[in-house]
C-alpha positions, -999 to 999 in steps of 0.1 A, spaced: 587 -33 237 597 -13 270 621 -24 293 599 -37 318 579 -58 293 616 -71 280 627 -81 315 596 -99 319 601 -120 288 631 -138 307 611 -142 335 578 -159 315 602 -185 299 618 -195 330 582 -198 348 568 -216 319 597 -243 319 597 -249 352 560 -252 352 567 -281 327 589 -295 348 566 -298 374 537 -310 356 561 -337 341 572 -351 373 536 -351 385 521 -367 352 548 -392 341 543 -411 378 509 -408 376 506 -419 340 527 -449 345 506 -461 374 475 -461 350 493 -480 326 504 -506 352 482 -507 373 449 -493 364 428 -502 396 451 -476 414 445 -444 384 419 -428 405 437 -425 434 467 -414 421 447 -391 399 437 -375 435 467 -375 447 479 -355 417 454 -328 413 457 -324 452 491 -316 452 487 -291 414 458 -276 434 487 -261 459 496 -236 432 463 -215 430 464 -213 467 453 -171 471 463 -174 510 490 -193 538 447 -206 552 440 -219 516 474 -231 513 478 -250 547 444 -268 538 454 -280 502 486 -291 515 468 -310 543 443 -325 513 473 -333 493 489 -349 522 455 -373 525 454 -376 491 489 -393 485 483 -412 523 452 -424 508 470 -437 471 496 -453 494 470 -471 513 457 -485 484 486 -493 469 498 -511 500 465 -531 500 473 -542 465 504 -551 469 507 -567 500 
């Protein structure tokens, strides 16, 4: 292995685990609100792949507009949840 494949290594591993990390605070939320209330899984399920989508942005244009979809996205699930709640 050369030493610019070693000192990648470090870097996968650390990229991998904090991918994990963030696909665990996504999914456990997400899950959970499934489990309890089931009516509400879509719209969390938006919300959730709206905000993962902000990762395979290519651009800052592509980026503001998935973070403005996200931002509908989790307004929308709150909405709902509101409704059901309330």
């Amino acid at each position: 292995m050369s030493l610019q494949a070693s000192q990648s290594v470090p870097f996968l591993a650390a990229a991998r685990a904090e991918s994990h990390a963030t696909r665990s605070a996504i999914e456990a939320p997400r899950v959970l609100v499934a489990i309890l209330t089931p009516a509400l899984a879509p719209a969390a399920e938006r919300a959730a792949r709206a905000s993962c989508a902000l990762c395979g942005a290519p651009d800052g244009g592509v980026l503001d507009a998935l973070r403005e979809a996200a931002i509908q996205a989790v307004d929308t699930f709150t909405e709902e949840a509101a409704r059901r709640f309330v």
